[in-house]
N, C-alpha and C positions, 0 to 999 in steps of 0.2 A: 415698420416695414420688416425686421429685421424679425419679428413674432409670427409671421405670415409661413415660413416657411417649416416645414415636420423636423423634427430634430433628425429622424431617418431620412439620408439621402436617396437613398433606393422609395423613396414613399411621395406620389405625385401630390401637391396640394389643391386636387381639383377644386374646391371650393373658392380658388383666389382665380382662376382662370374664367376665359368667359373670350366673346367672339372668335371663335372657329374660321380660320382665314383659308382660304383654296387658289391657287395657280388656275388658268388652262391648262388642259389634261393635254398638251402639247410639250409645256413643259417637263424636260427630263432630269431625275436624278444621277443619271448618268449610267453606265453600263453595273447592272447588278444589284442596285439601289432605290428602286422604288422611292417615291415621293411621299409621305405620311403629312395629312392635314394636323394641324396642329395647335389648342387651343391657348390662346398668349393674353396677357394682359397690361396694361401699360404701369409703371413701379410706383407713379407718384398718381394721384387723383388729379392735380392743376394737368398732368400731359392730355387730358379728356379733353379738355377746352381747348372751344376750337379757335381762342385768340391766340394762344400762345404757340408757337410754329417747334418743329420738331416733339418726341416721344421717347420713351422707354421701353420697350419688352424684356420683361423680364422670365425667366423661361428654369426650373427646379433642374439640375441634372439628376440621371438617374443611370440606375446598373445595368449594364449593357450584358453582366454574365452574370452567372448563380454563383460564384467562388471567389472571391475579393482576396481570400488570404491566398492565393495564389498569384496574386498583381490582375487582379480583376479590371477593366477600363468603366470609369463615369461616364455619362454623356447625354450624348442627345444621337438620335439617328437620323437620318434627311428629313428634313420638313419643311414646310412652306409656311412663311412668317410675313409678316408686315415689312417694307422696305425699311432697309436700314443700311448703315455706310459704317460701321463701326460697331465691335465689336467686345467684348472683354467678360472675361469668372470672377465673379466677386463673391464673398463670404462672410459668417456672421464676425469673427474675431480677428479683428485686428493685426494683433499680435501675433496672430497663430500664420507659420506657412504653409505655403504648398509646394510639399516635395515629392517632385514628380515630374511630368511632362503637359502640356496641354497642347492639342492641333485641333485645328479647324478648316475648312472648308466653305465655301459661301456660294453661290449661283446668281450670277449677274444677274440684275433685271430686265435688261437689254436685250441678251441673247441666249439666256437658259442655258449657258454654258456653267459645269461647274468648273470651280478651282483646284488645282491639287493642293494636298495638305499642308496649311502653313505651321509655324511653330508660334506662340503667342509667348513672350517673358512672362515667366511665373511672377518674378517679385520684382512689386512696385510702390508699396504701401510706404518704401522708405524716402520716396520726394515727398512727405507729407508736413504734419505742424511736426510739433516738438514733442515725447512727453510731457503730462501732464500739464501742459498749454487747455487754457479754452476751448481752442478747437477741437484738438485729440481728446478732449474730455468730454465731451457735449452727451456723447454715448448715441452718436449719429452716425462714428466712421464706421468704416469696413475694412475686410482685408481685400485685395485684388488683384489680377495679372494689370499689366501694363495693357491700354488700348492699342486694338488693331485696325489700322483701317483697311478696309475692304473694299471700299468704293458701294456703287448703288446694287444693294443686293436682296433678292426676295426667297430664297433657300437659305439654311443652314445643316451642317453638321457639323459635334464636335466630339474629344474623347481625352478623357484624363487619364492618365498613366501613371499609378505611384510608384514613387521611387522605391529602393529596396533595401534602402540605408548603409547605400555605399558611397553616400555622399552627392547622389545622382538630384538637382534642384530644378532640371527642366530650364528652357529660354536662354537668355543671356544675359540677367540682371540681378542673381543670386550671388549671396556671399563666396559659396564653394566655387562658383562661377568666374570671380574676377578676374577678367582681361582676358577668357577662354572665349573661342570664336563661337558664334550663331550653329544653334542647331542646323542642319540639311536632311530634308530625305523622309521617309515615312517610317512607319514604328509599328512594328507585330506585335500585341499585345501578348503572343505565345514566347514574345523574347525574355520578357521578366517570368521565371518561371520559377525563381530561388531564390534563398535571401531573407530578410527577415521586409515586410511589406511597409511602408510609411503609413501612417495616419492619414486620412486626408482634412481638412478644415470641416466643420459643422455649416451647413447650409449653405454650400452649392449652387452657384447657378448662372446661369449665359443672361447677360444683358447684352443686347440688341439697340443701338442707339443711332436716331433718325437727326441728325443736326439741323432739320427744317433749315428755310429758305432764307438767304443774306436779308434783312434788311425787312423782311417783317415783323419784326418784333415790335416796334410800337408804331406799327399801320403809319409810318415814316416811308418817306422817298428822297433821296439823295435830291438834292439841289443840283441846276445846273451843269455842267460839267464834271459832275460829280467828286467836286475835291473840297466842297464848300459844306454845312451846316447841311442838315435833314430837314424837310419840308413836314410839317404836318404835328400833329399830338405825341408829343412826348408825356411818360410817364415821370412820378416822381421820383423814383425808384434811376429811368435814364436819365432822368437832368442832374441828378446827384453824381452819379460819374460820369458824365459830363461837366458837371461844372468842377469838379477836382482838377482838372487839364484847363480851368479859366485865367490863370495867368499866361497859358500859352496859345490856345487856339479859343476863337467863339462859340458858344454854346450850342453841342450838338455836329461840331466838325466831327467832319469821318476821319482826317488825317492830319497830323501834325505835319507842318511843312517843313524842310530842314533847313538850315542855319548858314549861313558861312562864318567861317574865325569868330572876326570883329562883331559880328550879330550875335555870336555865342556869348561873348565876353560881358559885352554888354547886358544881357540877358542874365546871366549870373550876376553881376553886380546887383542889378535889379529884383532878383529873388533871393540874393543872400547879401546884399551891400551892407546887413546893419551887424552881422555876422563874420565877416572876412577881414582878415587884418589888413593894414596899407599895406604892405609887402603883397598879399594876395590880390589885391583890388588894382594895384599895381600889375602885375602879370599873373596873370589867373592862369591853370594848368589847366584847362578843359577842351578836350576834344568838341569841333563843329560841331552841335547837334543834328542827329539822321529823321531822316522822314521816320516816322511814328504811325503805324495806322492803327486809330482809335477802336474803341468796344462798341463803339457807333460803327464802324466802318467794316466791322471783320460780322453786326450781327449779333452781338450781344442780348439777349434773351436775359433784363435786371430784374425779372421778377425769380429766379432762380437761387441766386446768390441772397449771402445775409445784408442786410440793408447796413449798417453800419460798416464803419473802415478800420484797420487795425494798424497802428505806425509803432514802427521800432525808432531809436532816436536817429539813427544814421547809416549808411549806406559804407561800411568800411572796405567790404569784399564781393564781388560777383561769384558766384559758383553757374557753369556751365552745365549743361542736361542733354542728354537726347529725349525724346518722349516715345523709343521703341518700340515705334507703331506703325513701322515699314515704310521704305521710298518710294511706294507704287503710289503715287500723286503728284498730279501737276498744281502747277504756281497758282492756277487759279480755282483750284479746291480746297488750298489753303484754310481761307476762311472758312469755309465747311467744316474741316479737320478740328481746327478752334474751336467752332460751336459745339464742336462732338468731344473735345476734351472736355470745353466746360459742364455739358450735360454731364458726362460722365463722374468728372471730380463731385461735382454739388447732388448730382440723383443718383449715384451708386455708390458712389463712395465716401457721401455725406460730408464732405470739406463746404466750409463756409465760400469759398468762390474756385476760380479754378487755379491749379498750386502756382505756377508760374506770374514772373512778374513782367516779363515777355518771353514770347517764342519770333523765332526765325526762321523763314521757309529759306528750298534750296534757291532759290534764286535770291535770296541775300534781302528780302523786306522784314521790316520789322513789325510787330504787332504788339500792343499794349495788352498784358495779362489780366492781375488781379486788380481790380478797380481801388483806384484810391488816390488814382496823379501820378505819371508817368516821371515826372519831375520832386514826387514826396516821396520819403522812406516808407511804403509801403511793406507791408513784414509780409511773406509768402509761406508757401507751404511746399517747400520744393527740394532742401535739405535736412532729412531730420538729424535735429541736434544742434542746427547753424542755421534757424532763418531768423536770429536777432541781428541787425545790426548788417546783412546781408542782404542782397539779390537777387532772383533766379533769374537765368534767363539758357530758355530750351531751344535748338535747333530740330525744327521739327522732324521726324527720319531715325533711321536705327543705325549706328556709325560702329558697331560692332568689327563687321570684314567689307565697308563701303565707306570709302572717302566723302569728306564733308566737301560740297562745294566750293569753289573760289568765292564764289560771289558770299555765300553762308559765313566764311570765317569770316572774311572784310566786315559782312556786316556787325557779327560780334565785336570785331575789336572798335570798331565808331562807335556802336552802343558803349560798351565797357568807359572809352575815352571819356564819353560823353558824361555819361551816369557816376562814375567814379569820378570825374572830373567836381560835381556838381560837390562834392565832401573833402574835396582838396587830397585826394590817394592817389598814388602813384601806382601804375599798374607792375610794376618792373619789382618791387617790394612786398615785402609781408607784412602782416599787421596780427595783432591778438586779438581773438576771438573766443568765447567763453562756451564752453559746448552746454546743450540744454538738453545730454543724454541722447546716447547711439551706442553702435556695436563698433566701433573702434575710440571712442573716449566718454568717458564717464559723465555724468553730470555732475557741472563745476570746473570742470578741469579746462584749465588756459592752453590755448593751443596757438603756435606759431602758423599761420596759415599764408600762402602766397594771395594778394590781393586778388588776382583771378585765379583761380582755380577748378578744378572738376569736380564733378559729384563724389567721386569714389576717395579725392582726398578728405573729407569729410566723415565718408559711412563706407561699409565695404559692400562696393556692389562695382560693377564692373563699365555701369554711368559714368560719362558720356560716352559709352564705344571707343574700344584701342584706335582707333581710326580718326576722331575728334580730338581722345584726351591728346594726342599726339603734337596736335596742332596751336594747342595752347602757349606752346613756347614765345609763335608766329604771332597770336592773339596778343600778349603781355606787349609786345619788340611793336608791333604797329599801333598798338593802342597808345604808348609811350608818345612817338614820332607824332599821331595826330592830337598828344596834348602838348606838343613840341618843347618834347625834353631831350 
């Protein structure tokens, strides 16, 4: 995928392009901006087939001026594309950033109305695996901004802005960035006119991601009241993460149902009785287990991910995440949001599933991430440098200069009680952690870490938002109280 694209940005690769998509000429760009038809293609060849629900557009940026060494803008101009609800620039290397600015723009599909410019987080590459891990080795990743969700939208425009090496990183997710508020406001590309210009990455380009429809993915239908098993043909690919949550729920539950105390306690005993000392089995420190809703349940698309599962030996620490992809969504597009994470992590930024090991919407529900048993040390891709022996779990929203909800923190701290309960860790305590390589500790080096902690005490990014990491105090103090210590 990654060979498809010209080493020159400024260079279209029409030979990968193909169906030419059109609006009604009703449809407006808005005052001054023409509509430009625009030929797209989908990133992976399975997005053609018409069993699998949701796509990829991936779409080359290109030079919006003749003078780049003057802070030239990348981009794309207005065009009419295939619907999509999500959005994000990804590039050939990894490693490499993007210093600079990206904004976009979208045009509902609903009512042809455009969007004003939004800011998109340049750097996001670092919720990913580990150095030199399997998966950051496979020679599959990329580099990327953070997803944006945009809702249902059949326009786009977009524009990069390089920085000018004054330390200028674009978004809110950048090193130089940490704990500094959300870009506001729109950007004259005549404002960078001095300075020496950034580099921008090799191979550019807007993907466009359609999260297709809950619940089509293996031509299943919810059961009954819809809180039971899936009706219909399951793949083997689904029963296999499904059947990893088989000590807890029946095969092909949409949702884990949650627990009280004594149901919890017992339950542990039952999944770790041969494991736990008398003193533990005696009073076990575990927070109630919280409702759970399954990769059955939120939509999961298993033919995308890699078929096998990856375990680290245990669960010592949770790290917290935003996924910096805007508040402009309700409860109940949630799971859409999911699906469009996980297209994204696995089709554009080539991670073996998607990085988290759950996310949280605002209204405080939980949702199972990377497939492998909600209940197993599943090893994530979501801190690099610390997904051994760790967690992830994202509230989904950008918590930069916006408060996390009531309902969102509560539900991390039952999740944490819960899950950290399950390894006998105390949320209120630190534990050591062996870092596997990042931009604040070395590979090798033992690090003192608080049992829950944020993204940014791990890597230096400014993950989960001054606005979340804040809360975490609140998260540790109630999680504590719900394994009642």
């Amino acid at each position: 995928m990654r060979g498809i694209l010209a080493s020159s940005i400024g260079v279209t690769c029409a030979a990968a392009l193909a169906l030419p998509l059109a609006l009604p000429a009703a449809a407006s760009a808005g005052p001054g901006a023409p509509v430009a038809g625009v030929a797209t293609r989908t990133a992976e060849t399975a997005d053609a087939r018409v069993d699998v629900p949701g796509s990829t557009q991936s779409l080359p940026l290109q030079s919006l001026t003749h003078d780049r060494a003057s802070g030239a803008v990348l981009g794309l101009t207005p065009r009419t594309v295939r619907t999509f609800s999500l959005l994000g620039v990804v590039w050939d290397d990894p490693s490499a950033d993007l210093h600079g600015r990206v904004q976009v723009r979208t045009r509902a599909a609903g009512t042809g109305e455009w969007s004003d410019w939004q800011d998109v987080e340049t750097h996001y590459t670092e919720h990913g695996a580990d150095p030199d891990s399997p998966e950051a080795a496979s020679g599959q990743v990329r580099g990327a901004t953070a997803p944006l969700w945009v809702g249902e939208s059949d326009g786009v425009e977009v524009r990069v802005l390089p920085g000018t090496g004054s330390g200028e990183s674009g978004g809110s997710g950048g090193a130089v960035e940490r704990g500094a508020p959300e870009p506001q406001g729109d950007v004259d590309p005549a404002d960078v006119t001095s300075g020496e210009v950034s580099a921008l990455p090799a191979g550019l380009r807007l993907d466009l991601v359609d999260p297709g429809e809950e619940g089509a993915t293996e031509g299943a239908e919810p059961a009954e009241g819809g809180e039971g098993p899936r009706t219909g043909v399951m793949t083997a690919a689904a029963k296999a993460a499904s059947a990893a949550n088989s000590a807890l729920v029946p095969l092909g539950a949409v949702e884990i149902p949650s627990l009280t105390a004594e149901e919890t306690r017992e339950e542990l005993t039952a999944l770790r009785g041969a494991d736990l000392t008398e003193q533990q089995q005696a009073t076990p420190y575990i927070g109630p287990r919280p409702a759970i809703v399954t990769r059955a349940g939120w939509g999961a698309d298993e033919s995308l991910r890699e078929k096998s599962f990856v375990y680290t030996s245990k669960v010592k620490a949770a790290f917290v995440h935003h996924t910096a992809s805007g508040n402009n969504y309700s409860c109940s597009q949630a799971p859409s949001l999911i699906r469009g994470f996980y297209r994204y992590h696995t089709r554009s930024l080539g991670w073996r599933d998607i990085g988290y090991n759950f996310l949280v919407d605002k209204c405080g529900r939980i949702y199972e991430g990377r497939a492998g048993g909600v209940a197993k040390p599943v090893k994530g891709a979501h801190t690099m440098g610390f997904n051994t022996n760790t967690t992830g779990i994202a509230v989904i929203g950008s918590y930069g200069s916006k408060k996390p909800s009531s309902k969102a923190v509560k539900a991390v701290a039952r999740l944490t009680a819960w899950k950290l309960g399950l390894h006998g860790m105390n949320p209120k305590k630190k534990t050591s952690l062996t870092s596997g390589g990042g931009n604040l500790y070395a590979k090798g080096k033992k690090v003192k870490m608080k049992v829950i902690s944020g993204h940014r005490d791990g890597f230096n990014t400014s993950c989960p938002g001054g606005k979340l990491y804040k809360k975490l105090s609140s998260v540790r103090s109630k999680a504590a109280k719900y394994q009642g210590r």
